[in-house]
C-alpha positions as CSV (number, residue, x, y, z in Angstrom):
1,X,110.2,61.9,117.1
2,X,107.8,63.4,114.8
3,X,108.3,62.9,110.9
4,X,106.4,64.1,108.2
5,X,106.8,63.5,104.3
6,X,105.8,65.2,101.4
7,X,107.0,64.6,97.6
8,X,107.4,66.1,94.5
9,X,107.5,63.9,91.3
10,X,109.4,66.3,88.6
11,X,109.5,65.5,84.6
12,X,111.8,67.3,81.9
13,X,114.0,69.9,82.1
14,X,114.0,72.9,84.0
15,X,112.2,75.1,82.2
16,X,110.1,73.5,80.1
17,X,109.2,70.5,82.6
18,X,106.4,69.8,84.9
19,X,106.2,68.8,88.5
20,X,103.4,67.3,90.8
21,X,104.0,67.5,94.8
22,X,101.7,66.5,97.2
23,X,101.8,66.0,101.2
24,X,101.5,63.0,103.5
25,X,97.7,64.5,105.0
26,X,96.7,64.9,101.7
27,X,95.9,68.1,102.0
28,X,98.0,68.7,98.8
29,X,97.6,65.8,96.6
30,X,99.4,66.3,92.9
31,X,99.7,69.9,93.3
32,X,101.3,71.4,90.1
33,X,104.3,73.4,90.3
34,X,106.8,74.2,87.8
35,X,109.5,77.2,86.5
36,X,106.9,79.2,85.4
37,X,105.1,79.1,88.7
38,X,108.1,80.2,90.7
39,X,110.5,82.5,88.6
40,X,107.8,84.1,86.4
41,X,104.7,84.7,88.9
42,X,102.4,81.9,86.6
43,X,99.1,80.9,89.0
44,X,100.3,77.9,90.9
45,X,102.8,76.8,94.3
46,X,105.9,76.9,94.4
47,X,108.7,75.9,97.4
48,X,109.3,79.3,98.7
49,X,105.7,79.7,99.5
50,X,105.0,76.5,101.1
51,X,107.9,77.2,103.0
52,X,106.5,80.6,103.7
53,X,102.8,79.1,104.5
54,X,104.9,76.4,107.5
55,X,107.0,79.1,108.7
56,X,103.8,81.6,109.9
57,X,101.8,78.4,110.8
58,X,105.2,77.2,112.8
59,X,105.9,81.0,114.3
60,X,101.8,81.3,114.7
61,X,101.6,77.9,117.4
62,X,104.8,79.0,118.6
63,X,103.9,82.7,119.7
64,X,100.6,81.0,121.7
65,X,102.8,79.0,123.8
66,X,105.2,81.7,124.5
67,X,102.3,83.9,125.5
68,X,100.9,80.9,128.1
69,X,104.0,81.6,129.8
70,X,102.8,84.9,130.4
71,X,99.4,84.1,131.5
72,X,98.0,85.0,127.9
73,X,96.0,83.6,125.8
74,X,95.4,85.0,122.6
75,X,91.9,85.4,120.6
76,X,93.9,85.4,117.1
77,X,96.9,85.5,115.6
78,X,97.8,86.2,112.1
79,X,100.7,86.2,110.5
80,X,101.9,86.2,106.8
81,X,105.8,85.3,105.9
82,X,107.4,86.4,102.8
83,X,110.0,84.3,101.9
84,X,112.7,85.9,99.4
85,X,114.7,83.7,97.1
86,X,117.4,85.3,94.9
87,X,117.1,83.7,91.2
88,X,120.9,84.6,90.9
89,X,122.3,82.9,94.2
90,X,119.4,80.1,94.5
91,X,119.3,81.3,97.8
92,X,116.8,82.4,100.6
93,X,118.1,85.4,101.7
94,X,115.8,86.5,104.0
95,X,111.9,85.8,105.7
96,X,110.1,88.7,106.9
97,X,107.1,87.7,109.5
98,X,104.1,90.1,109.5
99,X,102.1,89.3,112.9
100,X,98.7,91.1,114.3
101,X,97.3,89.5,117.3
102,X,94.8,90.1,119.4
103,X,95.1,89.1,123.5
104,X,93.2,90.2,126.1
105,X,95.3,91.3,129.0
106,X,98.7,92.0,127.0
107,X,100.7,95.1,126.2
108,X,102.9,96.0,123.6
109,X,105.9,95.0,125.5
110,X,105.1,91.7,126.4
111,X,103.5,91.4,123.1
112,X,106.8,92.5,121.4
113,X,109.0,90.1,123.9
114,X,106.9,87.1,123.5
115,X,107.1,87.6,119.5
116,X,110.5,87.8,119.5
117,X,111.0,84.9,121.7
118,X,108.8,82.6,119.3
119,X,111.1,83.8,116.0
120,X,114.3,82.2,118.1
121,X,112.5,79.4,119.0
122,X,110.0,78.7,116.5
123,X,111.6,75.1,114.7
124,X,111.2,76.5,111.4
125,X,112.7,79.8,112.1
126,X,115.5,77.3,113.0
127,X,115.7,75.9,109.8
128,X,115.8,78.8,108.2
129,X,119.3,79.8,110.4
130,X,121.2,81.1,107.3
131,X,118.8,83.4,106.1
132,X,117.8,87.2,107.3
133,X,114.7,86.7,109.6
134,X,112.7,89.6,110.7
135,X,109.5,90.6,112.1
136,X,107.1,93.2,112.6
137,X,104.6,92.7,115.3
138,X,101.6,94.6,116.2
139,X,98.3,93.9,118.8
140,X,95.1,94.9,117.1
């Protein structure tokens, strides 16, 4: 088993309190996040876009070992997710990936295969079973 933690430390009320998260690595260490920062566009993190910044790093890993199965090994692969919450529901709805790689060796079948392959198996695309995923892929 793997296990990672982060935490979030929150004070007052919704709208008017504050928050501080921060990850085991300590690569975010009392990063502030609040309402403001993720229902009214305010500079700062919020959930949905950490969760948006693991799922392309998840998808991302997972796409390079799809493509060893193929006998491909990719020079780069970038990929954004947009994660969509609706503020009436409280509810991710849907992740869109947006991928550009570049491989030596493949073609835009195998390329399209081996993407969709790593958004079923990617573990965060897992987690996010209950919401909409999709994908567009392209080689560059």
């Amino acid at each position: 088993m793997i296990e990672k933690t982060g935490s979030a430390k929150w004070s007052g009320g919704l709208k008017d309190g504050k928050g501080h998260l921060s990850t085991q690595s300590g690569v975010l260490s009392d990063q502030p996040y609040g309402f403001n920062t993720r229902f009214e566009g305010a500079a700062g993190t919020d959930p949905e876009e950490l969760l948006g910044a693991a799922h392309a790093a998840c998808f991302s890993m997972a796409l390079s070992n799809v493509l060893a199965e193929y006998d491909l090994t990719p020079d780069s692969i970038e990929t954004t997710a947009t994660v969509t919450l609706d503020p009436g529901s409280l509810t991710i709805t849907k992740v869109h990936l947006d991928t550009k790689a570049s491989i030596p060796g493949a073609d835009e079948a195998k390329y399209k295969e081996a993407a969709g392959k790593a958004k079923e198996g990617c573990p965060v695309s897992k987690l996010f079973a209950g919401a909409e995923i999709t994908m567009d892929a392209a080689l560059t």
